[in-house]
DSSP file (Angstrom, degrees, kcal/mol; ACC not computed):
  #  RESIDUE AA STRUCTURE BP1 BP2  ACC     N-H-->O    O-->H-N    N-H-->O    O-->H-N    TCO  KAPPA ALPHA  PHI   PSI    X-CA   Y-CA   Z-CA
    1    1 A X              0   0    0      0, 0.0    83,-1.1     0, 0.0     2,-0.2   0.000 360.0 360.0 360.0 146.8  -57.2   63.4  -33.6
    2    2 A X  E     -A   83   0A   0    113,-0.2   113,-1.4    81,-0.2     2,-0.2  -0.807 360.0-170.1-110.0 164.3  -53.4   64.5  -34.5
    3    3 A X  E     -A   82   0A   0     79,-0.6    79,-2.0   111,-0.3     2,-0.4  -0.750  17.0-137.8-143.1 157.3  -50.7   63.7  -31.8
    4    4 A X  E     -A   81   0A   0    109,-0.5   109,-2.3    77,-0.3     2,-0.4  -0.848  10.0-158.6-107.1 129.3  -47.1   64.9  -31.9
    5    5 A X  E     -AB  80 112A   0     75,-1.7    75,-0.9    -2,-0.4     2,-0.4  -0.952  12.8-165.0-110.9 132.3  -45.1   62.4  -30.9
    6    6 A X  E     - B   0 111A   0    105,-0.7   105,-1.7    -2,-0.4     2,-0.9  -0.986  10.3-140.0-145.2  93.0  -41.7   64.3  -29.6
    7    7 A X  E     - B   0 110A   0     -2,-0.4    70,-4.5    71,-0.3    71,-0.6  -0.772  20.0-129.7 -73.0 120.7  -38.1   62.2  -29.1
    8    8 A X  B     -D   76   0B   0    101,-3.1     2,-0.3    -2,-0.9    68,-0.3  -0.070  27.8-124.9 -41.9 142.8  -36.5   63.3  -26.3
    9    9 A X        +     0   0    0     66,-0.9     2,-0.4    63,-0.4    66,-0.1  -0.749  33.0 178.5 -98.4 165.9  -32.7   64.0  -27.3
   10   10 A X     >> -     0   0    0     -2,-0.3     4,-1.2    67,-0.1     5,-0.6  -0.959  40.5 -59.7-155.6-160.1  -30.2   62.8  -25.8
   11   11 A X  H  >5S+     0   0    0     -2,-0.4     4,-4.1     1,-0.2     6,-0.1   0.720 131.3  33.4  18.0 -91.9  -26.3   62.3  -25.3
   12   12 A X  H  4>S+     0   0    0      2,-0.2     5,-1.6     1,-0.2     4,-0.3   0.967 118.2  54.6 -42.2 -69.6  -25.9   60.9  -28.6
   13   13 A X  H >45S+     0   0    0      1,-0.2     3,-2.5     2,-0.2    -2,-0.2   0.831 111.5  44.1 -30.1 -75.9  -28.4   63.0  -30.2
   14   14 A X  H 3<5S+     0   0    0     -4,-1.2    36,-0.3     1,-0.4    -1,-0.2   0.585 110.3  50.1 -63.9 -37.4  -27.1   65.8  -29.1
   15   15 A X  T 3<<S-     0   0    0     -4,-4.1    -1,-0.4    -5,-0.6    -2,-0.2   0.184 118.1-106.8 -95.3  33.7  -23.4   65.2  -29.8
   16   16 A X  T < 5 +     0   0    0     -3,-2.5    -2,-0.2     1,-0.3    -3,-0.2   0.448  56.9 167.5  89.4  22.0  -24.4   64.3  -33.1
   17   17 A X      < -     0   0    0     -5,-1.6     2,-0.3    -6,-0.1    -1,-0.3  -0.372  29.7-136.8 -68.7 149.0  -24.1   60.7  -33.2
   18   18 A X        -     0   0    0     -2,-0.1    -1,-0.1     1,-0.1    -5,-0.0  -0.714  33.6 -95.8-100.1 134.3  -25.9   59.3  -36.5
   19   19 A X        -     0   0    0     -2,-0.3    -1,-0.1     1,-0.1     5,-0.1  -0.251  39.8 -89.1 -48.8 141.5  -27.9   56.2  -36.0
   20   20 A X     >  -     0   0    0      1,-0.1     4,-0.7    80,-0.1    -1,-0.1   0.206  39.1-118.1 -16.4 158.9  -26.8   52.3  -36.7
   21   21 A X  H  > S+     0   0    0      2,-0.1     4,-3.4     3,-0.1     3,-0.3   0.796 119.5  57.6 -77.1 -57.5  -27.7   51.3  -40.5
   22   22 A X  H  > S+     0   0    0      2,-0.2     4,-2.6     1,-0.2     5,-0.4   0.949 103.2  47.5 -30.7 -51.6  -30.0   48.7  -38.6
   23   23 A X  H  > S+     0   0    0      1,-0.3     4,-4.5     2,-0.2     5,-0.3   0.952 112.0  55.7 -73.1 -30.5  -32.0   51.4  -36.6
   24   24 A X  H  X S+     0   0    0     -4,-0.7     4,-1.6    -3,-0.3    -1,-0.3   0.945 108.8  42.5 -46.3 -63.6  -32.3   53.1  -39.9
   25   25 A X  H >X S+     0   0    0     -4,-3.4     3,-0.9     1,-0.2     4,-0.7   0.946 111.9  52.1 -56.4 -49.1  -33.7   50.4  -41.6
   26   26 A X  H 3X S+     0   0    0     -4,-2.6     4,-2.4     1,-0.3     5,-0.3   0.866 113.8  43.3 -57.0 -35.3  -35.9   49.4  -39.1
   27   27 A X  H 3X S+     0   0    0     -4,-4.5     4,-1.7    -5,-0.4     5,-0.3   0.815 113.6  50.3 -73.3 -17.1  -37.4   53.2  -38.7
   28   28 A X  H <X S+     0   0    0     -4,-1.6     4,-1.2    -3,-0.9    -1,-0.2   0.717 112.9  49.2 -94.8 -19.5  -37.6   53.6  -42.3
   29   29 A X  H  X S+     0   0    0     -4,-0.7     4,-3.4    -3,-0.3    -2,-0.2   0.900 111.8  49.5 -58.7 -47.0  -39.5   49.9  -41.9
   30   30 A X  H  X S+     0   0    0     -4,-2.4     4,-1.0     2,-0.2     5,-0.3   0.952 107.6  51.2 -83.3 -54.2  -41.8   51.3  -39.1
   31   31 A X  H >X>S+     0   0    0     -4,-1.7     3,-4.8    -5,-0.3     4,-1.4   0.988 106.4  57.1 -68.4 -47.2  -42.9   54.5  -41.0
   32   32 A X  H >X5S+     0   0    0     -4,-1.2     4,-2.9    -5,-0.3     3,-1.1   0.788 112.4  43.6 -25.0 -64.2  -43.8   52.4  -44.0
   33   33 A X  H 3X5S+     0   0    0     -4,-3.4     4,-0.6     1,-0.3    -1,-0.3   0.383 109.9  48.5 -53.8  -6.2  -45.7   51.0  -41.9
   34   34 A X  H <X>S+     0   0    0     -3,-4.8     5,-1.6    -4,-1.0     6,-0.8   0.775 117.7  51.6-102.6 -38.0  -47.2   54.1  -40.0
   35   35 A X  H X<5S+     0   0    0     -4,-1.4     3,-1.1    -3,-1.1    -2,-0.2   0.906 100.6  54.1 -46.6 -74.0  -47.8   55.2  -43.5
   36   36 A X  H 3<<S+     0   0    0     -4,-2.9    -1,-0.2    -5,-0.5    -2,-0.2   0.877 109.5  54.3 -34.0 -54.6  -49.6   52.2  -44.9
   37   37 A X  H 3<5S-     0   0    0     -4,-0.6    -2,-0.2     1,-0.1    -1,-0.2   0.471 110.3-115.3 -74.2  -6.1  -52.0   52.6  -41.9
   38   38 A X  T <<5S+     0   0    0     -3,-1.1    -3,-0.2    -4,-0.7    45,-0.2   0.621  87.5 108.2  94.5  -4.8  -53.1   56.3  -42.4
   39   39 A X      < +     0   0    0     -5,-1.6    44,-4.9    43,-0.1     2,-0.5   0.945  57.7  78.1 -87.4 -34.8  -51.4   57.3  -38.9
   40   40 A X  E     +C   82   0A   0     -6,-0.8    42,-0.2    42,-0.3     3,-0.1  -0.501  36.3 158.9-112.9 125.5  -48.5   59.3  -40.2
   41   41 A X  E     -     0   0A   0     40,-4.2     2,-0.3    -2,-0.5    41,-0.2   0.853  69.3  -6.6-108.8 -37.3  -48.9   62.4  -41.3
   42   42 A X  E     -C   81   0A   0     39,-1.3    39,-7.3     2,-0.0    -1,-0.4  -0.941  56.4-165.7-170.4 162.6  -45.2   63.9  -41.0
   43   43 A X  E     +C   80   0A   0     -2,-0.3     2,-0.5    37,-0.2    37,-0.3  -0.870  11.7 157.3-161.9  90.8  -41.9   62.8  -39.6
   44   44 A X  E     -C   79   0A   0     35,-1.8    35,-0.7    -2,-0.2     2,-0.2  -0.939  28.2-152.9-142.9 160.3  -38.3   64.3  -38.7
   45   45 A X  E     -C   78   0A   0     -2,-0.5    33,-0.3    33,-0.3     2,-0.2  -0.633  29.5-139.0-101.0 151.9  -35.5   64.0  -36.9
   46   46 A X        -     0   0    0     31,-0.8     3,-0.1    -2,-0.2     2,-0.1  -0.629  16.0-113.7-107.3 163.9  -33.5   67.4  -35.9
   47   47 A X        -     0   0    0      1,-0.2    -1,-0.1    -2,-0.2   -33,-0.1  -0.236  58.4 -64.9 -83.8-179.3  -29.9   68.3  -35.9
   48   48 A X    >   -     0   0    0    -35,-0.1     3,-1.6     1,-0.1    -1,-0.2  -0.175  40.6-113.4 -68.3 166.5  -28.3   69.0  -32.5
   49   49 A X  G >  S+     0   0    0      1,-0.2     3,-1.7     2,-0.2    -1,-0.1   0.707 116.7  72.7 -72.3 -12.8  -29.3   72.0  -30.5
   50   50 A X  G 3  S+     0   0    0    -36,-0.3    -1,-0.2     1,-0.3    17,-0.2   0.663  96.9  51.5 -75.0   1.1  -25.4   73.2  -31.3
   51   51 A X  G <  S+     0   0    0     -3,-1.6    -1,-0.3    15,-0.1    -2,-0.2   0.384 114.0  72.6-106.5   4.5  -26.8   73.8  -34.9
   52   52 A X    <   -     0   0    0     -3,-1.7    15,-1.9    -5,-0.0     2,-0.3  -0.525  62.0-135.9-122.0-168.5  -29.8   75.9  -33.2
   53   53 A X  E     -E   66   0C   0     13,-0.2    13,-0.2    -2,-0.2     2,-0.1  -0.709   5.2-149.7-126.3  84.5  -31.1   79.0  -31.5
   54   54 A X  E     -E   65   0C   0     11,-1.2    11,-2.9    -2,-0.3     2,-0.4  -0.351   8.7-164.2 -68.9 138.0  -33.0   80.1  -29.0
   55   55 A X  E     -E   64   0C   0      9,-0.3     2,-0.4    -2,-0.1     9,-0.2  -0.986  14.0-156.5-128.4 122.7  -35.0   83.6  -29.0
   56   56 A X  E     -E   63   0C   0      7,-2.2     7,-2.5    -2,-0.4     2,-1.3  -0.870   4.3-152.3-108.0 134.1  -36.4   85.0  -25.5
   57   57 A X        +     0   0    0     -2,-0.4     2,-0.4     5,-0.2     5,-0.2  -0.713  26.8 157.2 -81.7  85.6  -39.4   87.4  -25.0
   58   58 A X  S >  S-     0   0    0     -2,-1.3     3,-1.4     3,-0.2    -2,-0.1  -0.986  73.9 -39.6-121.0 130.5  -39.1   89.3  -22.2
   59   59 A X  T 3  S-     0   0    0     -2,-0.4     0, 0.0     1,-0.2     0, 0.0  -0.138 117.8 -38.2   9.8-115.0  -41.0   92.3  -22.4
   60   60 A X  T 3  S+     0   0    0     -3,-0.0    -1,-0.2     2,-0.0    -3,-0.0   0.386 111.9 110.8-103.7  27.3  -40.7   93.7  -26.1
   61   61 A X    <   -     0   0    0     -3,-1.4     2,-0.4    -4,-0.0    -3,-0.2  -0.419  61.2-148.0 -69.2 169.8  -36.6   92.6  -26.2
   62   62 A X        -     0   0    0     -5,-0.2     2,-0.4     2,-0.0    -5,-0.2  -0.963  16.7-164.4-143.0 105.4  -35.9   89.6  -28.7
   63   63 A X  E     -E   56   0C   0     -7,-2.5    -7,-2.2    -2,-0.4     2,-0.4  -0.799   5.8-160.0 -92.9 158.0  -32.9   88.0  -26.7
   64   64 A X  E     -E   55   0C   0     -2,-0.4     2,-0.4    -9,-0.2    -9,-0.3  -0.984   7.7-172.1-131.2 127.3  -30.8   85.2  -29.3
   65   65 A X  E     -E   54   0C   0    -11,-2.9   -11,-1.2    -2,-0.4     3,-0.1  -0.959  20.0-137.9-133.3 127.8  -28.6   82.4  -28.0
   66   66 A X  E     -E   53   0C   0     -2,-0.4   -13,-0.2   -13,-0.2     2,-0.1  -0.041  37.4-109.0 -70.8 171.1  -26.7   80.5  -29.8
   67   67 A X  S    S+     0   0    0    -15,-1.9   -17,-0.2   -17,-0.2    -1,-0.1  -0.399  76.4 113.8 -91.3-172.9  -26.7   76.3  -28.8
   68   68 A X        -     0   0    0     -2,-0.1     2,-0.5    -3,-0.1   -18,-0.1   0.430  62.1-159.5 -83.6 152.4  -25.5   74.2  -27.9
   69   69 A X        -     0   0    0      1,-0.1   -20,-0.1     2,-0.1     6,-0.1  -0.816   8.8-138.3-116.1 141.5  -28.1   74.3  -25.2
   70   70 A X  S    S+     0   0    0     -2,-0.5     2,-0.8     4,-0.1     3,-0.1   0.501  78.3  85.3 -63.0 -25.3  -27.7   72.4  -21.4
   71   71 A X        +     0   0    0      1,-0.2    -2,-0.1     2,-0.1     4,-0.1  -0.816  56.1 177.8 -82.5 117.2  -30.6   70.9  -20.6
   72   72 A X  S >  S+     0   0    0     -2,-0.8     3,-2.6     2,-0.1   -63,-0.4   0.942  84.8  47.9 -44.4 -73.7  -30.2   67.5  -22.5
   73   73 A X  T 3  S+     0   0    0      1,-0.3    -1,-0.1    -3,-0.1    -2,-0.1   0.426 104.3  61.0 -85.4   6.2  -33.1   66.2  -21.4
   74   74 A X  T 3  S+     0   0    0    -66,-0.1    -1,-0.3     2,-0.0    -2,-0.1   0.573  89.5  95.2 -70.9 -13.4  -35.1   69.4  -22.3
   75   75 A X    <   -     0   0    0     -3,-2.6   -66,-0.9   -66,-0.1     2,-0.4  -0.019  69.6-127.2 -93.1 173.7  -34.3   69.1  -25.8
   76   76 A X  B     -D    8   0B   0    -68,-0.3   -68,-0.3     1,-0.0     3,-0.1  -0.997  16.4-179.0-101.1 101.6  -36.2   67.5  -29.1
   77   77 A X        -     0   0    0    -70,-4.5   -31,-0.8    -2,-0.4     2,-0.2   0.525  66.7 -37.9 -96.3   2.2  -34.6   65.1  -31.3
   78   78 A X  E     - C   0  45A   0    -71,-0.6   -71,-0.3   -33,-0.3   -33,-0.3  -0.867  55.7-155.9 173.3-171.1  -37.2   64.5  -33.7
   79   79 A X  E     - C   0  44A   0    -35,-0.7   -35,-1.8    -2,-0.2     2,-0.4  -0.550   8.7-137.6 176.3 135.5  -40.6   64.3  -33.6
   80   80 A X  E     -AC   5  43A   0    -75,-0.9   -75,-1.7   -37,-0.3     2,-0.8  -0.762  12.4-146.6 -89.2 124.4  -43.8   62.4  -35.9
   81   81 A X  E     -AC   4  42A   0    -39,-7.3   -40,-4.2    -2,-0.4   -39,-1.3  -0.886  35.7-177.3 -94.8 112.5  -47.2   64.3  -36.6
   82   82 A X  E     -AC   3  40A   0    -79,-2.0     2,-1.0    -2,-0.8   -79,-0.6  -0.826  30.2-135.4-109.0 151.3  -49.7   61.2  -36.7
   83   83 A X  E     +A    2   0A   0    -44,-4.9   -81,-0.2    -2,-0.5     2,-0.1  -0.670  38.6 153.2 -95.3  80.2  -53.5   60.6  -37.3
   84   84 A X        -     0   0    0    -83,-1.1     3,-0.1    -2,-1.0   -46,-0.0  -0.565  53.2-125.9-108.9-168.4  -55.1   58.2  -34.8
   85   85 A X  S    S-     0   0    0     -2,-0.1     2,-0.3     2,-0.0    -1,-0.1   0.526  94.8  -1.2-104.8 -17.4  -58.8   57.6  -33.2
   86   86 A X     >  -     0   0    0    -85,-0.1     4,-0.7     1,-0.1    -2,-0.1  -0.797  68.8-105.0-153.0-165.6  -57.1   58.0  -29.7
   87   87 A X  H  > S+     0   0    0     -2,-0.3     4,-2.2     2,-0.2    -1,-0.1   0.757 123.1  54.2-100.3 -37.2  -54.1   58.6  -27.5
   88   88 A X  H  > S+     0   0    0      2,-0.2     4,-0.9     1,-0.2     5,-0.2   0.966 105.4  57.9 -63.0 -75.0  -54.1   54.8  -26.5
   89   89 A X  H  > S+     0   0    0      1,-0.2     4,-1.3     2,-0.2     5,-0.5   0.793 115.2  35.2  23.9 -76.3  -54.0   54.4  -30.5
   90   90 A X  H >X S+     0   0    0     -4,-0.7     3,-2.5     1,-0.2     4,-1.6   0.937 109.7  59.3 -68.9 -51.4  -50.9   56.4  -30.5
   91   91 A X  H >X S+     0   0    0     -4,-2.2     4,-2.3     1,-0.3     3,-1.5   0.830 109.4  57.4  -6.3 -80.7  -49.3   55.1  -27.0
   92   92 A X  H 3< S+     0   0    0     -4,-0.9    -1,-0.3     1,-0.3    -2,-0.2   0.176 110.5  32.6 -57.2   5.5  -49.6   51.9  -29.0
   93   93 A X  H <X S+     0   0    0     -3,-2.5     4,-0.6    -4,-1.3    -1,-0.3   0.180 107.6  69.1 -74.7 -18.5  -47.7   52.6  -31.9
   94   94 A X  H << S+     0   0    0     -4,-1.6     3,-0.3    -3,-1.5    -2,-0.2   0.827  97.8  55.1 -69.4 -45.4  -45.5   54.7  -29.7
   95   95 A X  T  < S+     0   0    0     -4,-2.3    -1,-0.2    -5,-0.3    -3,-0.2   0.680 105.4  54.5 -74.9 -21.1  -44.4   50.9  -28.1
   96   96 A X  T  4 S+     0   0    0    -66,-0.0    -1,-0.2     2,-0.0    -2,-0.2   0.919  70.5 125.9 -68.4 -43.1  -43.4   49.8  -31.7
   97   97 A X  S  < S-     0   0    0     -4,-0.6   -70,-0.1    -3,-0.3   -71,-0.0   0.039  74.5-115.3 -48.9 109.9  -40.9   52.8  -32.4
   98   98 A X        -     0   0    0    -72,-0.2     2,-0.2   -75,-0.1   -75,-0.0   0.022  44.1-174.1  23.0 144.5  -37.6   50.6  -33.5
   99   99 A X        -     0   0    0     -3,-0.0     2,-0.6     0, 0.0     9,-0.0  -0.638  17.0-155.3-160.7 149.1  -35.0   51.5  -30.5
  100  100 A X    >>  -     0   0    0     -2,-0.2     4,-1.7     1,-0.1     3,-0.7  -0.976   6.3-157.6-128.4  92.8  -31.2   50.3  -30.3
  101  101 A X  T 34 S+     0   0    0     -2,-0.6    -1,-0.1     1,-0.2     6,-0.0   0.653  94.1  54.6 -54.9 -15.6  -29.7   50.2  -26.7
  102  102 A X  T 34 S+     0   0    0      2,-0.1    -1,-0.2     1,-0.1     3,-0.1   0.141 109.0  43.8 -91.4  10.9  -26.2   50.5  -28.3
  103  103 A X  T <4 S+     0   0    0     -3,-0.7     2,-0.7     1,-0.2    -2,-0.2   0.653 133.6  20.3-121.4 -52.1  -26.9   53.6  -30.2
  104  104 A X  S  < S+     0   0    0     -4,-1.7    -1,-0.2     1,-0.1    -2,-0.1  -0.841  71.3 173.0-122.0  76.3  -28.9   55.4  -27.0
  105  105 A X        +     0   0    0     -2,-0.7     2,-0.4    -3,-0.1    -1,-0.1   0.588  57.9  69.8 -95.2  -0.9  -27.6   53.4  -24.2
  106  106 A X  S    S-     0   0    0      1,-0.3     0, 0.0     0, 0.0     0, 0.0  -0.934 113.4 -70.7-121.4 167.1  -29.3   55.8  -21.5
  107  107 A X        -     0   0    0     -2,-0.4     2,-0.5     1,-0.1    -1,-0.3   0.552  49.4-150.4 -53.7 160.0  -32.9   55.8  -21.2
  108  108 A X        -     0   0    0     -3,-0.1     2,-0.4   -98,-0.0    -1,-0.1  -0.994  19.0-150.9-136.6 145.7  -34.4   57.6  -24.6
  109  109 A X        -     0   0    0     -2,-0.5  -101,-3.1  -101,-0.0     2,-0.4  -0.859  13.0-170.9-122.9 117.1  -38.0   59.5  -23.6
  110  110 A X  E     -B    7   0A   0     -2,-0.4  -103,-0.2  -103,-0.2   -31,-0.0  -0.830   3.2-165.5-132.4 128.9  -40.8   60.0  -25.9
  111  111 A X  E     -B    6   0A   0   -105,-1.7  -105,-0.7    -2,-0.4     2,-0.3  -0.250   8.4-157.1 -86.2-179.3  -44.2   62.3  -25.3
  112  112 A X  E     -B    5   0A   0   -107,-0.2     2,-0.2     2,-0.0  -107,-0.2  -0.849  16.4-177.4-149.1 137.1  -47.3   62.2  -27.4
  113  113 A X        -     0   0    0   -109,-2.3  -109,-0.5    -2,-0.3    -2,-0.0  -0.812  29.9-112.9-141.4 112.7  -49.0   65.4  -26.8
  114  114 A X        -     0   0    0     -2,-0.2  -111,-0.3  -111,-0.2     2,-0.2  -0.114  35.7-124.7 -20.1 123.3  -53.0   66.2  -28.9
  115  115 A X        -     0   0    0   -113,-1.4     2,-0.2  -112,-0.1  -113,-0.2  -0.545  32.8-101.6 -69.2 151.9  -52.5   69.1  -31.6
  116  116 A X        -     0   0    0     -2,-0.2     2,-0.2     1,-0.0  -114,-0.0  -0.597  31.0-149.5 -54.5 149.8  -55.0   72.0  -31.0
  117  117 A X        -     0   0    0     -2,-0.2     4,-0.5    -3,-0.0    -1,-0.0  -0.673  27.4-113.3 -57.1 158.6  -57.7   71.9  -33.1
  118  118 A X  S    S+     0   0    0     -2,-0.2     4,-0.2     1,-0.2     3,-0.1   0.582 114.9  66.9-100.5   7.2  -59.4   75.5  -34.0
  119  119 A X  S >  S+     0   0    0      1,-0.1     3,-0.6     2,-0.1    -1,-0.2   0.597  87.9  60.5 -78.9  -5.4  -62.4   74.0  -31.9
  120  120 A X  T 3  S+     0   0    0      1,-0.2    -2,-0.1     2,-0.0    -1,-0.1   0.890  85.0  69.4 -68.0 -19.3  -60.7   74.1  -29.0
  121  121 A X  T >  S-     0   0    0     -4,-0.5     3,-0.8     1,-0.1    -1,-0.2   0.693  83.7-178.0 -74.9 -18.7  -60.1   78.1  -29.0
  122  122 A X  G X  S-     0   0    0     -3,-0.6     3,-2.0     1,-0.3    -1,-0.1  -0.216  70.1  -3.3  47.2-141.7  -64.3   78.2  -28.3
  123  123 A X  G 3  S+     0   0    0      1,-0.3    -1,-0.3    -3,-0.1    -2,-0.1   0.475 123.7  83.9 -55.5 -34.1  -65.5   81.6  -28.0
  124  124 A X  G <  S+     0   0    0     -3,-0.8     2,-0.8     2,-0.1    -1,-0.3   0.673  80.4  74.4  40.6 -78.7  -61.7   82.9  -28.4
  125  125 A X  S <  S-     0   0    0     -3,-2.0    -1,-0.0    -4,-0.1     2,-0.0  -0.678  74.6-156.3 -91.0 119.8  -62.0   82.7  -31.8
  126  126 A X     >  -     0   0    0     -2,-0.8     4,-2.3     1,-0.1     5,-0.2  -0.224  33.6-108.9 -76.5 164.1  -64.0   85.2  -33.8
  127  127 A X  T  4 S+     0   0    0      2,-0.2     4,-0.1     1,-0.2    -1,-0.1   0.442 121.9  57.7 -71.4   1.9  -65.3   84.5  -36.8
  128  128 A X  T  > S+     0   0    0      2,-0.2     4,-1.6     3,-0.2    -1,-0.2   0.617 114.9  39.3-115.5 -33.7  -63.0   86.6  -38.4
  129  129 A X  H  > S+     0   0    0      2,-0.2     4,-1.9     1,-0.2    -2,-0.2   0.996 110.9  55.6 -52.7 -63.6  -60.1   84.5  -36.8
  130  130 A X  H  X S+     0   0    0     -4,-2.3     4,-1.4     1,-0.3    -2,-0.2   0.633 111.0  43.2 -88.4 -31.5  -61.7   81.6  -37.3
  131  131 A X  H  > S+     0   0    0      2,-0.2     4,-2.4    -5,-0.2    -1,-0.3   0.842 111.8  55.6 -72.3 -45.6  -62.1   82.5  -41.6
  132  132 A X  H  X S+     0   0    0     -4,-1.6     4,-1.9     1,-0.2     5,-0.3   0.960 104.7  55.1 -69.3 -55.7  -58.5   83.7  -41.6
  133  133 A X  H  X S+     0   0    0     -4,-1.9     4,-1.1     2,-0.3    -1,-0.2   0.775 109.3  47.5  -8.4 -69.3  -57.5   80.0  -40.1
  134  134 A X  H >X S+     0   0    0     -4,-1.4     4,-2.6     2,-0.3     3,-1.8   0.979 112.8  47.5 -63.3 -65.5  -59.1   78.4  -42.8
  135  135 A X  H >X S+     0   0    0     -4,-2.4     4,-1.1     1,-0.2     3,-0.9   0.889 113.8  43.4 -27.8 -80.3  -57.7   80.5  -45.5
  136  136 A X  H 3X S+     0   0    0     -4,-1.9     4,-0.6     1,-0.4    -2,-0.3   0.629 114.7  49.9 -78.4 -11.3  -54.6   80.4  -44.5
  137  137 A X  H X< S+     0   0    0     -3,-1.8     3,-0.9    -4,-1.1    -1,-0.4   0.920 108.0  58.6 -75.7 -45.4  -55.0   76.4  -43.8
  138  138 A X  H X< S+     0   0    0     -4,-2.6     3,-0.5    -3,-0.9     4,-0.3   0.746 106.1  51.4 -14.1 -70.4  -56.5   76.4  -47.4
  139  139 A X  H 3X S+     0   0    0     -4,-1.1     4,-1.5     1,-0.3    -1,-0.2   0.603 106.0  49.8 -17.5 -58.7  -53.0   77.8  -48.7
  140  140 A X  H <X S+     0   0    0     -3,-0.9     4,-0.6    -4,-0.6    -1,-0.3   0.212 113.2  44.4 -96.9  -7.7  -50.8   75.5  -47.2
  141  141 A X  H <> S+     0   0    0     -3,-0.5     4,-1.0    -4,-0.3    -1,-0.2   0.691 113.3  52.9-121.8 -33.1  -52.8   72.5  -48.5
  142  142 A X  H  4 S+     0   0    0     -4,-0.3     4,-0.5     2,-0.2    -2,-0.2   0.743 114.9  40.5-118.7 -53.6  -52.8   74.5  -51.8
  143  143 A X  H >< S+     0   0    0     -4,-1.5     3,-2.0     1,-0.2    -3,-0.2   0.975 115.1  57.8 -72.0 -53.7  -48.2   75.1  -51.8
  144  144 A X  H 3< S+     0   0    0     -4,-0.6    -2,-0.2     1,-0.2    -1,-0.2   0.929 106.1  36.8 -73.5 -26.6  -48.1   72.0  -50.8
  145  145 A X  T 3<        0   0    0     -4,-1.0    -1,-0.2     1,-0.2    -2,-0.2   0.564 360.0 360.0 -75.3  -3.6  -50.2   70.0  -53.8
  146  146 A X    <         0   0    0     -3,-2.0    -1,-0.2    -4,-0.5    -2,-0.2   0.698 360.0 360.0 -92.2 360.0  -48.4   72.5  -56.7
């Protein structure tokens, strides 16, 4: 199963404080290590939401707003694509993650949320979907190895 693991941003993140050299080494320790084991499949951290955008759909409009955006604790500050055998799996690598109470001194949040799989769409997915998928997974596996 892949998992998203998703840091919450916060404060810091978000005004654009850079981690310690410590926390650095130690996360750069802990993905070796996520690495070594097969779990980690990709891994980055984002700039603040004042370097982004939001785009709304509300009927066929395309609304754009620039950031920085209010909700702190709505926000993303990075996030790891992994490969475990469970959610407990990832929960328990999730409890490793390096963290520095003097770089993030109020509480710092992380989710794990299951990627879709294209069995999950069931009947949903046509066969015709379900071929284009593959292409177009096919592709991407294809850009990324030249």
């Amino acid at each position: 199963m892949r998992v998203m693991v998703i840091i919450k941003a916060n404060e810091q993140s978000e005004a654009g404080v850079m981690p310690s050299e410590k926390l650095l080494t130690d996360m750069g320790n802990f993905n070796e290590e996520l690495v070594k084991a097969g779990v980690m499949l990709a891994g980055e951290g984002l700039r603040p939401s004042s370097k982004g955008k939001r785009v709304k759909f509300s009927g066929d409009k395309r609304i754009v707003t620039d950031g920085p955006f209010a909700e702190t604790k709505e926000l993303v500050a990075g996030f790891w694509l992994w490969k475990v055998n469970s959610l407990d799996e990832a929960v328990e690598w999730v409890k490793r993650i390096p963290f520095d109470p003097a770089s993030s001194p109020d509480n710092t949040e992380i989710e794990i949320r299951q990627v879709g799989e294209i069995e999950d769409f069931g009947a949903e997915l046509t066969p015709e979907a379900r071929a284009q998928e593959e292409r177009l997974r096919a592709e991407l596996e294809k850009q990324k190895n030249s």
